[in-house]
PDB file of N, CA, C and O in Angstrom:
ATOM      1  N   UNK A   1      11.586  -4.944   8.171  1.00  0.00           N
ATOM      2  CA  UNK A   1      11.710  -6.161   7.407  1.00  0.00           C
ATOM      3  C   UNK A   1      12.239  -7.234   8.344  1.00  0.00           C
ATOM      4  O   UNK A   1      13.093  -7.048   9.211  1.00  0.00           O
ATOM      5  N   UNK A   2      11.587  -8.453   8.045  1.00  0.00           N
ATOM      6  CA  UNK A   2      12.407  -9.686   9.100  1.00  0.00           C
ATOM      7  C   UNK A   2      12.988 -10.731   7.542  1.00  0.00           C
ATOM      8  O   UNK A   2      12.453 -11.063   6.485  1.00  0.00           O
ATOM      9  N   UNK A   3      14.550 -10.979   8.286  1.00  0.00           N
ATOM     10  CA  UNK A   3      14.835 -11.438   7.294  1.00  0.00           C
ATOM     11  C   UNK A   3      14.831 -13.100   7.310  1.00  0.00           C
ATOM     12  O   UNK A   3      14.308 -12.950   8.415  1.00  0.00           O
ATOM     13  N   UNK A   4      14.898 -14.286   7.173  1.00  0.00           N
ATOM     14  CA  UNK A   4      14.430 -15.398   7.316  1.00  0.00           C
ATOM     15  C   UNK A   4      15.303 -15.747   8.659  1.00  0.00           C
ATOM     16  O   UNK A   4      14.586 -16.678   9.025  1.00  0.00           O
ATOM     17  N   UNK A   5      16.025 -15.703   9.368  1.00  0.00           N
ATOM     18  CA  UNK A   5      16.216 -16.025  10.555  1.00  0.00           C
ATOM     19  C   UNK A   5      15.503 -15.129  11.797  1.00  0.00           C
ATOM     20  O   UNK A   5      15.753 -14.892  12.979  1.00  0.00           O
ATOM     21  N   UNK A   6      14.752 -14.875  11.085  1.00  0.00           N
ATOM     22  CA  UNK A   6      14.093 -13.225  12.006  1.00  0.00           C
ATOM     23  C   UNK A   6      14.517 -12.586  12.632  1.00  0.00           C
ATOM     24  O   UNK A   6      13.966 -12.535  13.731  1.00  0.00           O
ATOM     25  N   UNK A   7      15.464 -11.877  12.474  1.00  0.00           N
ATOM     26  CA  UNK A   7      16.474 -10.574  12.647  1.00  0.00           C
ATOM     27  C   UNK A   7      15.258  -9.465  11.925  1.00  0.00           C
ATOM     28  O   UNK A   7      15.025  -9.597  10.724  1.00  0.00           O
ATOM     29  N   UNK A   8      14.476  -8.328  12.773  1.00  0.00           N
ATOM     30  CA  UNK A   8      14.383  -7.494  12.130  1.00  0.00           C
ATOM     31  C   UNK A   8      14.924  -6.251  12.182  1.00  0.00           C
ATOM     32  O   UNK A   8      15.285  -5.814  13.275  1.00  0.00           O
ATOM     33  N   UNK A   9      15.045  -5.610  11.204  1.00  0.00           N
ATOM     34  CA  UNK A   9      15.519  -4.610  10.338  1.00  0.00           C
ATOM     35  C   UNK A   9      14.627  -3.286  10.262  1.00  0.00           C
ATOM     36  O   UNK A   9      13.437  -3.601  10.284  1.00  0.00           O
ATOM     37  N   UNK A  10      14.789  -2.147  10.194  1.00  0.00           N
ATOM     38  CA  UNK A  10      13.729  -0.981   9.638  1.00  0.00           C
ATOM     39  C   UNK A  10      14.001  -0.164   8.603  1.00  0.00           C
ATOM     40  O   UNK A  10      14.846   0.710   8.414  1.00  0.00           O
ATOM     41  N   UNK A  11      12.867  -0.752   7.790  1.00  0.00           N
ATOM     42  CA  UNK A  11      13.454   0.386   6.425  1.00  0.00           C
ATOM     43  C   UNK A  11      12.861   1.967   6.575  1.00  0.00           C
ATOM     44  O   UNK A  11      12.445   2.539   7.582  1.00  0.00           O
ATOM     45  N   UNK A  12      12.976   2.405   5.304  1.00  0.00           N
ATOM     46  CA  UNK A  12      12.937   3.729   5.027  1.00  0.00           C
ATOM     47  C   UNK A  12      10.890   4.194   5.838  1.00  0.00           C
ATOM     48  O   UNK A  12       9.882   3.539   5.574  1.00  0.00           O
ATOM     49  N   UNK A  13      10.935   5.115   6.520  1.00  0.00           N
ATOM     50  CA  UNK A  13       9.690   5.355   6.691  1.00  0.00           C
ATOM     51  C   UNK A  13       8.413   5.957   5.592  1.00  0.00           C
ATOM     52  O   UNK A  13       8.459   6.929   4.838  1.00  0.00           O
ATOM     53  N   UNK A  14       7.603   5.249   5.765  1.00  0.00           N
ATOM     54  CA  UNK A  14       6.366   5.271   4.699  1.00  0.00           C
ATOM     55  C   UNK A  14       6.326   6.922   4.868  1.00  0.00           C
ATOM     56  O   UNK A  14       6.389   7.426   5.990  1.00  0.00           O
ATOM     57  N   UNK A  15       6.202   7.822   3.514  1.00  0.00           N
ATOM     58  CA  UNK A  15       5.920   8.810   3.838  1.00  0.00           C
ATOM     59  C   UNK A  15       4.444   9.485   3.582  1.00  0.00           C
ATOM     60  O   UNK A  15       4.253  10.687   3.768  1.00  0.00           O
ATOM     61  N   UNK A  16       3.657   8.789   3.237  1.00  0.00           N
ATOM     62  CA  UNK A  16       2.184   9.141   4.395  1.00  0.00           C
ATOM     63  C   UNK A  16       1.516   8.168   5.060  1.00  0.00           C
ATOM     64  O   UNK A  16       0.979   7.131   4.670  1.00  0.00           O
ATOM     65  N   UNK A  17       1.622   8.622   6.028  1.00  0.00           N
ATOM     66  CA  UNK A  17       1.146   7.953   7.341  1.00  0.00           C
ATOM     67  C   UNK A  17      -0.477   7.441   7.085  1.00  0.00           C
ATOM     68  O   UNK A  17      -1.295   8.324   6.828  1.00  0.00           O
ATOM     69  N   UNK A  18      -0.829   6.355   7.138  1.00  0.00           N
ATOM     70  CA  UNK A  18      -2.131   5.951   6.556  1.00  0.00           C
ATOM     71  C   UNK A  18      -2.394   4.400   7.519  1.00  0.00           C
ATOM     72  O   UNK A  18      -1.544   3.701   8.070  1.00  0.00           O
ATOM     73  N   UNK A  19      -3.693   4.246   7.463  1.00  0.00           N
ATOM     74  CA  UNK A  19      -3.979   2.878   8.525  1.00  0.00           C
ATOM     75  C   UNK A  19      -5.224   2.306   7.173  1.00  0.00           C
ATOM     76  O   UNK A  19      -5.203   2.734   6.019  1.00  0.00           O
ATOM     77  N   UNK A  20      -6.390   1.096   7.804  1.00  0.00           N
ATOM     78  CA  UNK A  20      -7.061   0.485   6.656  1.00  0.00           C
ATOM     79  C   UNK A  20      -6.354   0.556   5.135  1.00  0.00           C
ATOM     80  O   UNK A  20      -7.009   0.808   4.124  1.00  0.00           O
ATOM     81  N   UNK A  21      -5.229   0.352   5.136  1.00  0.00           N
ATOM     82  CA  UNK A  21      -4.867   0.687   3.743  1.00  0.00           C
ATOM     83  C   UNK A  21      -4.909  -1.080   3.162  1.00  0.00           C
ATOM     84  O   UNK A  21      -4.391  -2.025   3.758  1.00  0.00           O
ATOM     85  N   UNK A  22      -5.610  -1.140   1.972  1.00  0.00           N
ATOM     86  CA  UNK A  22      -4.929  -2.702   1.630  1.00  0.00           C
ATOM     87  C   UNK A  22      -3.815  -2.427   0.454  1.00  0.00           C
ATOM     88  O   UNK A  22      -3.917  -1.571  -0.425  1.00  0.00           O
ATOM     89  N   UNK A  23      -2.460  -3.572   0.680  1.00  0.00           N
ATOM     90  CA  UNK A  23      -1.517  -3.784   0.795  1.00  0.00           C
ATOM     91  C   UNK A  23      -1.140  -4.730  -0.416  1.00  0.00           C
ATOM     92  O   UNK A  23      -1.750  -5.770  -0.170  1.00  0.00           O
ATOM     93  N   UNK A  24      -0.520  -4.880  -1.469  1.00  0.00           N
ATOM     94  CA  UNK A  24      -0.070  -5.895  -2.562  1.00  0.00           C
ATOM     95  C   UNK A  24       1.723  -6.229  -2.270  1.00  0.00           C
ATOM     96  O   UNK A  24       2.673  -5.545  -1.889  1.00  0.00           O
ATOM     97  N   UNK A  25       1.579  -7.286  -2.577  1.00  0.00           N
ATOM     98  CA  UNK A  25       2.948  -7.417  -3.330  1.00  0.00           C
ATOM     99  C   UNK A  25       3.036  -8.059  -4.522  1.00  0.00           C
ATOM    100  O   UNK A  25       2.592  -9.001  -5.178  1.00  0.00           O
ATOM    101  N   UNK A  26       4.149  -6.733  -4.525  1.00  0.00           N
ATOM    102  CA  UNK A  26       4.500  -7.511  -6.398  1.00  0.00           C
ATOM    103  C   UNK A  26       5.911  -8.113  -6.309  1.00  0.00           C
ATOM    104  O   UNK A  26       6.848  -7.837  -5.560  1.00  0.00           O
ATOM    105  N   UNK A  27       5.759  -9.225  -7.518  1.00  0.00           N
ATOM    106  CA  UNK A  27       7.004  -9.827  -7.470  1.00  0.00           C
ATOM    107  C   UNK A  27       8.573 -10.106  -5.793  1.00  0.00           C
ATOM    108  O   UNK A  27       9.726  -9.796  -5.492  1.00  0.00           O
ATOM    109  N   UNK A  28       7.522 -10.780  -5.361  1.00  0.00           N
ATOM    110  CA  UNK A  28       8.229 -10.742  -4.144  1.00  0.00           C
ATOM    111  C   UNK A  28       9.198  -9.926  -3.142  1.00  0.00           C
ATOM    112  O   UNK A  28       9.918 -10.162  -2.172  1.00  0.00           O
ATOM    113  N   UNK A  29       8.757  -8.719  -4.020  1.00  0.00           N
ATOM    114  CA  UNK A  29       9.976  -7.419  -3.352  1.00  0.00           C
ATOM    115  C   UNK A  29       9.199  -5.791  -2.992  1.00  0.00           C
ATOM    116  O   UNK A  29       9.473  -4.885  -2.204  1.00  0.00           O
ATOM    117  N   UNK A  30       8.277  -5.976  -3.871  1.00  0.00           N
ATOM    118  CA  UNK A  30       7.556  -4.561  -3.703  1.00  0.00           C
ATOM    119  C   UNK A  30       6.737  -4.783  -3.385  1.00  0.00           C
ATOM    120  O   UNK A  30       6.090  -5.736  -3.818  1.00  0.00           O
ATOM    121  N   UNK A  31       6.263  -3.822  -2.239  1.00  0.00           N
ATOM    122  CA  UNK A  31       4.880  -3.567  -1.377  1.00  0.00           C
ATOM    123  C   UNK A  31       4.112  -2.524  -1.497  1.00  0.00           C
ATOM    124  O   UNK A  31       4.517  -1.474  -0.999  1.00  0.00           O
ATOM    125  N   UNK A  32       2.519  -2.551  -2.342  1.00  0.00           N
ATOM    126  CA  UNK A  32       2.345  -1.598  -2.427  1.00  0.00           C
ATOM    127  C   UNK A  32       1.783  -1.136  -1.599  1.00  0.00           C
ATOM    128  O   UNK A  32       1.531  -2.066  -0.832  1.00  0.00           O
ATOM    129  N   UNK A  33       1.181   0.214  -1.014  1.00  0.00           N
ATOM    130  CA  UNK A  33       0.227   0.714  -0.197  1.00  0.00           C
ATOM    131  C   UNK A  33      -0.815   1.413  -0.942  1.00  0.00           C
ATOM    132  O   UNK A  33      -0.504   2.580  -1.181  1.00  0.00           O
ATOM    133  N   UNK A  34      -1.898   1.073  -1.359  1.00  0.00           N
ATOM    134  CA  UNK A  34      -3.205   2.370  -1.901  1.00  0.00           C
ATOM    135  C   UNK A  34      -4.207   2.636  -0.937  1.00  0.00           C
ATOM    136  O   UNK A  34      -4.852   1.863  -0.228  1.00  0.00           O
ATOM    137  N   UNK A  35      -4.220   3.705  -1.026  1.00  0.00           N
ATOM    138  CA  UNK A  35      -4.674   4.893  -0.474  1.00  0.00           C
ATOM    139  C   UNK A  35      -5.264   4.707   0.911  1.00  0.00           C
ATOM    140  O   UNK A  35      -4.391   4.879   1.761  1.00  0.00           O
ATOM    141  N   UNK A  36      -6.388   4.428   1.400  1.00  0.00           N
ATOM    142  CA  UNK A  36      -6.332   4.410   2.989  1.00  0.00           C
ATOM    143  C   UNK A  36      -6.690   5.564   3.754  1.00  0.00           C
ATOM    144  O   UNK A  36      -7.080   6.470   3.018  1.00  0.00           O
ATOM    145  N   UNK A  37      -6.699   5.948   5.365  1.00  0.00           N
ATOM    146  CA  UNK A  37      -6.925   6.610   5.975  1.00  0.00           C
ATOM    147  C   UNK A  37      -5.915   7.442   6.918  1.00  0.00           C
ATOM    148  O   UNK A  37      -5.153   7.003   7.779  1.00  0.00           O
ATOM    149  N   UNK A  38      -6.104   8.601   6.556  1.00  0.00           N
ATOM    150  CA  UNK A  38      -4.725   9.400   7.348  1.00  0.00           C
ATOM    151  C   UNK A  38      -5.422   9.808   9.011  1.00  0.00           C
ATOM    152  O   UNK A  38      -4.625   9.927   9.942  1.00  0.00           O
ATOM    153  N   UNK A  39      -6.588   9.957   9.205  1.00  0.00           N
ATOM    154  CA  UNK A  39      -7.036   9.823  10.289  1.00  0.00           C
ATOM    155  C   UNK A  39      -8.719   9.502  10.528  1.00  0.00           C
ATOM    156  O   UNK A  39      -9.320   8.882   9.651  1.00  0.00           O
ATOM    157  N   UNK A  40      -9.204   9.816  11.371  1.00  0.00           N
ATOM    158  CA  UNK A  40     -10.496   8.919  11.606  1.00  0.00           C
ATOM    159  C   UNK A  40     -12.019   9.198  10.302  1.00  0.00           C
ATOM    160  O   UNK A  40     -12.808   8.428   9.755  1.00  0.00           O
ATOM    161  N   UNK A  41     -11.764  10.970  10.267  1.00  0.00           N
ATOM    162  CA  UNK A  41     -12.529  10.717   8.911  1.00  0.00           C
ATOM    163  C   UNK A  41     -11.688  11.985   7.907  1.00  0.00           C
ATOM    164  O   UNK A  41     -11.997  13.167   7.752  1.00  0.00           O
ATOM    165  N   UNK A  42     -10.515  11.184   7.322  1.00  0.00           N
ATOM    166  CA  UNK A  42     -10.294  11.679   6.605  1.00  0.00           C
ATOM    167  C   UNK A  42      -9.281  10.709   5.548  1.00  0.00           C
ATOM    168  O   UNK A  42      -8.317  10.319   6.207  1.00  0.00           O
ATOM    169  N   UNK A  43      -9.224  10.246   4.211  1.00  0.00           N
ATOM    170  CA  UNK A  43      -8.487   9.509   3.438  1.00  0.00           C
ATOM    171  C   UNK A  43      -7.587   9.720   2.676  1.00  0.00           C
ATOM    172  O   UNK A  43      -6.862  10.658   3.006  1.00  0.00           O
ATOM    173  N   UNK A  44      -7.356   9.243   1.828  1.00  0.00           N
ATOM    174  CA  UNK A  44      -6.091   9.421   1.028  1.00  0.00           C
ATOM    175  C   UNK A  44      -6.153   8.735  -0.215  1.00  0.00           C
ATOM    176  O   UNK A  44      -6.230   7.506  -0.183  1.00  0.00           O
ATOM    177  N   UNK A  45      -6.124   9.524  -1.661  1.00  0.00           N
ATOM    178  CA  UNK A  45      -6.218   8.616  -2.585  1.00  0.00           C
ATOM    179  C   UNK A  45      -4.549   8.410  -3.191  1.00  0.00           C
ATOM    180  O   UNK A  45      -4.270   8.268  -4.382  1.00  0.00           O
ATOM    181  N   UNK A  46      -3.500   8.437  -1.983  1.00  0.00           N
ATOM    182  CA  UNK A  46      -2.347   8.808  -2.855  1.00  0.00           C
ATOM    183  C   UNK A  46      -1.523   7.082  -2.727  1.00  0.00           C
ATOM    184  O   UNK A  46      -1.873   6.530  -1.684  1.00  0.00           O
ATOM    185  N   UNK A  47      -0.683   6.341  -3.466  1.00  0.00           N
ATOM    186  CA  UNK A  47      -0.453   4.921  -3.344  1.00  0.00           C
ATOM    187  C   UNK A  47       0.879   5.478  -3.837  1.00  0.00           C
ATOM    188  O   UNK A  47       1.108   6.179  -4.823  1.00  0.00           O
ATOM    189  N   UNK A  48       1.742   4.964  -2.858  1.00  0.00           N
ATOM    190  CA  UNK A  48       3.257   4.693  -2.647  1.00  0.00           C
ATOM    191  C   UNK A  48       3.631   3.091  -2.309  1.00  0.00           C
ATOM    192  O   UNK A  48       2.916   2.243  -1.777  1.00  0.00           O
ATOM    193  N   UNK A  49       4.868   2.992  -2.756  1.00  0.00           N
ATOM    194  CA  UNK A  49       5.234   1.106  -3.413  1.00  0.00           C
ATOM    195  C   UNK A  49       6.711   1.115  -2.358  1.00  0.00           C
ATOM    196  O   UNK A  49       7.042   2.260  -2.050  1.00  0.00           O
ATOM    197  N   UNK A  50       7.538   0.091  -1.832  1.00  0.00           N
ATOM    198  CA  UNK A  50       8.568   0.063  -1.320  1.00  0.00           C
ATOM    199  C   UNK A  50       8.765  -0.972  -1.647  1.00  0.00           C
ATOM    200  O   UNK A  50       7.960  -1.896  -1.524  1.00  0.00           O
ATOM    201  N   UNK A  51      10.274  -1.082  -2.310  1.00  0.00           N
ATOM    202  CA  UNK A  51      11.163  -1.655  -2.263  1.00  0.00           C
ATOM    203  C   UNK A  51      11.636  -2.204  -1.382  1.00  0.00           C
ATOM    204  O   UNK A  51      12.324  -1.563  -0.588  1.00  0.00           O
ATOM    205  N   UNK A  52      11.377  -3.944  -1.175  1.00  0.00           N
ATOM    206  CA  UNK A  52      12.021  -4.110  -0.040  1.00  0.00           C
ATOM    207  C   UNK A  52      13.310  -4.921   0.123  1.00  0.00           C
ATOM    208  O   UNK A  52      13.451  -5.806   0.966  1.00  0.00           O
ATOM    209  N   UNK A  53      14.640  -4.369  -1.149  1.00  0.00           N
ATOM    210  CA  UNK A  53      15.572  -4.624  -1.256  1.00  0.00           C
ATOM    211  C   UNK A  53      16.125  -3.573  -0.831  1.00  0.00           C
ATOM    212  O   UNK A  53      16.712  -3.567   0.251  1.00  0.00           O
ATOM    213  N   UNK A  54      16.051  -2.720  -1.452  1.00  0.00           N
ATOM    214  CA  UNK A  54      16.511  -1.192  -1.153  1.00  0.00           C
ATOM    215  C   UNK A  54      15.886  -0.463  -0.537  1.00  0.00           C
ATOM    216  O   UNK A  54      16.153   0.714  -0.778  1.00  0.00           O
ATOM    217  N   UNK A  55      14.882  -0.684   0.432  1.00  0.00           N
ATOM    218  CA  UNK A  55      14.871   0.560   1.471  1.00  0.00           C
ATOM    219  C   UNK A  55      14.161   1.310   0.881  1.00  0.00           C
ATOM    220  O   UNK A  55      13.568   1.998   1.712  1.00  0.00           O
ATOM    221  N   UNK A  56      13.768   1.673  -0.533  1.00  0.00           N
ATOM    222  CA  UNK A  56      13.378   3.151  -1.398  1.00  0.00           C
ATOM    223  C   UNK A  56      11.826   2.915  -1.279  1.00  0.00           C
ATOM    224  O   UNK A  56      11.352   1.818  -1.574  1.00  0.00           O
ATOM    225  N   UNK A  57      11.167   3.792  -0.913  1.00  0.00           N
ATOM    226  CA  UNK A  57       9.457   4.166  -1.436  1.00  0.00           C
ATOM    227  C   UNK A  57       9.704   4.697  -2.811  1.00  0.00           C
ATOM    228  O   UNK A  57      10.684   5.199  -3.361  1.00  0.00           O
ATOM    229  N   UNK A  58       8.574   4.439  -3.151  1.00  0.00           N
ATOM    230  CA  UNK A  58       8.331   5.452  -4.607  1.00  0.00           C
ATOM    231  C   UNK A  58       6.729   5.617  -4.781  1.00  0.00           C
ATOM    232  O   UNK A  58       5.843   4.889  -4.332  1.00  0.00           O
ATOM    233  N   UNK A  59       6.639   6.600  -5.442  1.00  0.00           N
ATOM    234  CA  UNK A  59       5.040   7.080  -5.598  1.00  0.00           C
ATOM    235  C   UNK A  59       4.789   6.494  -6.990  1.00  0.00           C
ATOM    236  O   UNK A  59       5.418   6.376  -8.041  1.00  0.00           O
ATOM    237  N   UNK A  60       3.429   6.143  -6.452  1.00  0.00           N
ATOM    238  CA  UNK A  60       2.592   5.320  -7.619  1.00  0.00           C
ATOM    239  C   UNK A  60       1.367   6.722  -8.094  1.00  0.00           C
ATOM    240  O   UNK A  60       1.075   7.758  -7.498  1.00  0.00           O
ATOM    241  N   UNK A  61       0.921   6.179  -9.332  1.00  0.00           N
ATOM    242  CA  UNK A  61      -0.126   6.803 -10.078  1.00  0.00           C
ATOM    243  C   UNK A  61      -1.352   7.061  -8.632  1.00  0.00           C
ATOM    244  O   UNK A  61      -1.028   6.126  -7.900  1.00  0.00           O
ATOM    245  N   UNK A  62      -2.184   7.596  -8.112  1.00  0.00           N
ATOM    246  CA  UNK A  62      -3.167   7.674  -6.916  1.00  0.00           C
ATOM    247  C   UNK A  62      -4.258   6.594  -7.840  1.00  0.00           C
ATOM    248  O   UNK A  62      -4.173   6.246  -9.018  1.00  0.00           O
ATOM    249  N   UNK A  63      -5.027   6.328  -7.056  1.00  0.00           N
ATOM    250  CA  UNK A  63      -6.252   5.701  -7.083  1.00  0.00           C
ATOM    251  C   UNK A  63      -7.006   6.719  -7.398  1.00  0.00           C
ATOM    252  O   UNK A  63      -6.659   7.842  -7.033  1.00  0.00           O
ATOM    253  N   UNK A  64      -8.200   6.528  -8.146  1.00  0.00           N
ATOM    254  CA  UNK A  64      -9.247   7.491  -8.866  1.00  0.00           C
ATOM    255  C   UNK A  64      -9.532   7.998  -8.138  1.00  0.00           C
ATOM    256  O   UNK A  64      -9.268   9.196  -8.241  1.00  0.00           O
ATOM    257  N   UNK A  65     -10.441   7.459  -6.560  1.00  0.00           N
ATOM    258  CA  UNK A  65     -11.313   7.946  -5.769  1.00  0.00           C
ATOM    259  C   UNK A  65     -11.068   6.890  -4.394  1.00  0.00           C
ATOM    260  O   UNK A  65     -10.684   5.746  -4.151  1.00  0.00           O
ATOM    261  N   UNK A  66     -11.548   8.064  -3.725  1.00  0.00           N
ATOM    262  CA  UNK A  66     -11.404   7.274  -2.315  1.00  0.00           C
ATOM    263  C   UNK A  66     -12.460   6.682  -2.257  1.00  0.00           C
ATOM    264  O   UNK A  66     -13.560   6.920  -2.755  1.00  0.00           O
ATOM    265  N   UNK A  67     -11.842   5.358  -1.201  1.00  0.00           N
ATOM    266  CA  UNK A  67     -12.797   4.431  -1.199  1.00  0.00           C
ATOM    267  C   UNK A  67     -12.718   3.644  -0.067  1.00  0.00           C
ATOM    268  O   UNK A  67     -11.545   3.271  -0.104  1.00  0.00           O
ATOM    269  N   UNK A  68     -13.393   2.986   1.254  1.00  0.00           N
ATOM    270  CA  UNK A  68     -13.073   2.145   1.795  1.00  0.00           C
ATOM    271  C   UNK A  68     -14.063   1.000   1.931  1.00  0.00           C
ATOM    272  O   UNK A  68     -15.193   0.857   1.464  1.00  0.00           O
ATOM    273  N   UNK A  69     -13.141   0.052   2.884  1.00  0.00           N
ATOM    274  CA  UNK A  69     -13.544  -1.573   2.362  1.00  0.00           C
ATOM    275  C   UNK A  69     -12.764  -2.175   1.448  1.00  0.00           C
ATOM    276  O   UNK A  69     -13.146  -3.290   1.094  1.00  0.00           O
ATOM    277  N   UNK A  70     -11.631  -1.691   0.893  1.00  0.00           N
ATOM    278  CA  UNK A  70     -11.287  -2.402  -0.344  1.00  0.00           C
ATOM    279  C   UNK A  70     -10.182  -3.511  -0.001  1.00  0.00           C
ATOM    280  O   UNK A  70      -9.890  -3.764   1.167  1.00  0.00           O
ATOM    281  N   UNK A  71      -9.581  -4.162  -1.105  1.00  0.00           N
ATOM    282  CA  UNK A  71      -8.691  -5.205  -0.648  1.00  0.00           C
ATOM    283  C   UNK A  71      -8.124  -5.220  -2.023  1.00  0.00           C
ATOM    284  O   UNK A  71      -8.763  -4.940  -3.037  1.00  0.00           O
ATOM    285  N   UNK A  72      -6.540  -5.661  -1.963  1.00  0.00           N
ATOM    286  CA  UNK A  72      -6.065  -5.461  -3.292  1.00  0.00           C
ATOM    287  C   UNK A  72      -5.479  -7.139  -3.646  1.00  0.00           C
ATOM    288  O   UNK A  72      -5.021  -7.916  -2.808  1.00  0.00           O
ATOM    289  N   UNK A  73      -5.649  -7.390  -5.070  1.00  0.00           N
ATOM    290  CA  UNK A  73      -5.332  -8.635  -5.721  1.00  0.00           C
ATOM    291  C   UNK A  73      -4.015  -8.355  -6.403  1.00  0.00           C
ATOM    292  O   UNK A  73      -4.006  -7.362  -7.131  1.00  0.00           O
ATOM    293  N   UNK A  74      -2.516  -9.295  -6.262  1.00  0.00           N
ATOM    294  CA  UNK A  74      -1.972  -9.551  -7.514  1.00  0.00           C
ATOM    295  C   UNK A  74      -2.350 -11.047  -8.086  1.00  0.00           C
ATOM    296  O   UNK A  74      -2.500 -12.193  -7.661  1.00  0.00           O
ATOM    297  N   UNK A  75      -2.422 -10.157  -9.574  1.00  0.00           N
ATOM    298  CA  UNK A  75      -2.401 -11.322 -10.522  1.00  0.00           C
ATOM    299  C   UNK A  75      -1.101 -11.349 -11.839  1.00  0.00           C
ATOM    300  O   UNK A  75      -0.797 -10.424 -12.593  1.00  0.00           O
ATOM    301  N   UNK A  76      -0.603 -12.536 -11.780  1.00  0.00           N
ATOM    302  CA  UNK A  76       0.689 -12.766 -12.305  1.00  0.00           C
ATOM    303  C   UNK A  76       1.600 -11.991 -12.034  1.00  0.00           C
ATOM    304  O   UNK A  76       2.142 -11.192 -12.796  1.00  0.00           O
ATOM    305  N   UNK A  77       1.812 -12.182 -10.958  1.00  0.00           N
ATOM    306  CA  UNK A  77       2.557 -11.078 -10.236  1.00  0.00           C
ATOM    307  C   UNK A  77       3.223  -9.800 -10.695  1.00  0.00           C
ATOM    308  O   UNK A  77       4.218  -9.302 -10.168  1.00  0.00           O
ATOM    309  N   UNK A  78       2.567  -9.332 -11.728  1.00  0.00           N
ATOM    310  CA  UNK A  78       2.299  -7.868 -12.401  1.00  0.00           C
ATOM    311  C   UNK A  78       1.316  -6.848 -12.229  1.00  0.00           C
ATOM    312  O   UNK A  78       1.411  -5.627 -12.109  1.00  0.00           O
ATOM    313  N   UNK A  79       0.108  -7.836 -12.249  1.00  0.00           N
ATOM    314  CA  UNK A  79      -1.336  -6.608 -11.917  1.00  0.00           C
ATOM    315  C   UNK A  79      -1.875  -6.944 -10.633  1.00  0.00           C
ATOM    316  O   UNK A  79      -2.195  -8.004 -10.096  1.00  0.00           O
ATOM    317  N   UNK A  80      -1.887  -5.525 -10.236  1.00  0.00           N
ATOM    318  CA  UNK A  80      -3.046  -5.188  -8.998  1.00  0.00           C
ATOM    319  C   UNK A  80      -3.915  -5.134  -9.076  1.00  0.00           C
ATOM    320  O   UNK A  80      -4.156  -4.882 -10.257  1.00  0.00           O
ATOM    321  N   UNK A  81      -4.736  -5.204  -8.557  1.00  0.00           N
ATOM    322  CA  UNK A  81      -6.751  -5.455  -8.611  1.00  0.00           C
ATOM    323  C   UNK A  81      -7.011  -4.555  -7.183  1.00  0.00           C
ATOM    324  O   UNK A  81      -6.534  -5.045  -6.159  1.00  0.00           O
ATOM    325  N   UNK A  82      -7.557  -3.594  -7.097  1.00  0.00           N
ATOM    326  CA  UNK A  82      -8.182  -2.924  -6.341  1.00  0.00           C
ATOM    327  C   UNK A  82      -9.605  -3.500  -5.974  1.00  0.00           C
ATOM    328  O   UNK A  82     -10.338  -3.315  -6.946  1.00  0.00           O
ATOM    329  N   UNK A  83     -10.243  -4.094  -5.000  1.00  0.00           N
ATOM    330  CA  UNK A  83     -11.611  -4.352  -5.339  1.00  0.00           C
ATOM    331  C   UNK A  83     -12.588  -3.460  -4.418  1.00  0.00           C
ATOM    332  O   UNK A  83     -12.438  -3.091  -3.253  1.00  0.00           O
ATOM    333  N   UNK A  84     -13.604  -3.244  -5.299  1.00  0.00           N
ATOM    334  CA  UNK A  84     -14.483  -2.226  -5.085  1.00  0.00           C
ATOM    335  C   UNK A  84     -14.744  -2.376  -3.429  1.00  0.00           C
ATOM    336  O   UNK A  84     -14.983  -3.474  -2.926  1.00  0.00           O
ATOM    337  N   UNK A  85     -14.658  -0.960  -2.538  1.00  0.00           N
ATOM    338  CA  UNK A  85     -15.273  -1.363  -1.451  1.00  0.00           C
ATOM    339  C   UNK A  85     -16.450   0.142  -1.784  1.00  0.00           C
ATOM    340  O   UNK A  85     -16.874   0.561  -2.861  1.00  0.00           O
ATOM    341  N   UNK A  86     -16.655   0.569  -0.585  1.00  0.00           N
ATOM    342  CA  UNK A  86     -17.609   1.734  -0.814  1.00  0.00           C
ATOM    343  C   UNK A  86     -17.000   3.071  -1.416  1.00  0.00           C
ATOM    344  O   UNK A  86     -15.875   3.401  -1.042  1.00  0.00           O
ATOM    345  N   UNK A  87     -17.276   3.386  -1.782  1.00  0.00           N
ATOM    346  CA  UNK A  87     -16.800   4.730  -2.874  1.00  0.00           C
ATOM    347  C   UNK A  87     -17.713   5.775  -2.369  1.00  0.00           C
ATOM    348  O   UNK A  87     -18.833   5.948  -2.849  1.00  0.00           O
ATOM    349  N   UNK A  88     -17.115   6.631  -1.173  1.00  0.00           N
ATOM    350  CA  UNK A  88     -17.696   7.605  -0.166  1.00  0.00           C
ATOM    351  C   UNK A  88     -16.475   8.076   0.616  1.00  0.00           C
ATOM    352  O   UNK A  88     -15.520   7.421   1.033  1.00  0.00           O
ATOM    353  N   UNK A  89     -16.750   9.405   0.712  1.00  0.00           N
ATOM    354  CA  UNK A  89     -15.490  10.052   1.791  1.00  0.00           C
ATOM    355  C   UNK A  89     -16.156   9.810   2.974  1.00  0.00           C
ATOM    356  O   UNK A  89     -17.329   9.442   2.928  1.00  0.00           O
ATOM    357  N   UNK A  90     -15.355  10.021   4.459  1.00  0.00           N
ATOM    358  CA  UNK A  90     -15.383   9.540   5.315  1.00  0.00           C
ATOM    359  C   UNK A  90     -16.689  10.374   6.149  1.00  0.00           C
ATOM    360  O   UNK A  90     -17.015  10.029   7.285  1.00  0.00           O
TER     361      UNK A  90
END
């Protein structure tokens, strides 16, 4: 985390390791991560959220199906929007 004088900080480590993942925030504090790639062909439908007051991950509901290409929307800073990318394992 960088905090507005940019001092950064390291929080708690993401506990699955994932890259192409797209990324939300909600309400200016939580970051989500859905699902993504744990290595070159292999994915992850599992979505973990961090707190970035407290340091804490927490596990979210997974995404239906893996998918890449996607990109995630908040709207009113309550709902996430997943948007369709290709819906195919790697």
């Amino acid at each position: 985390m960088i905090s507005a004088d940019l001092e950064m900080s390291q929080l708690a480590r993401m506990p699955t390791a994932r890259f192409d993942t797209p990324l939300a925030l909600v309400h200016d504090k939580i970051v989500i991560a859905l699902g993504g790639k744990t290595s070159k062909y292999h994915g992850t439908k599992r979505c973990e959220a961090i707190d970035t007051t407290t340091g804490q991950w927490i596990n979210v509901a997974p995404i239906p199906f893996f998918c890449v290409n996607t990109t995630a929307v908040v709207m009113k800073e309550r709902y996430v929007y997943l948007m369709p990318g290709n819906n195919r394992e790697m």
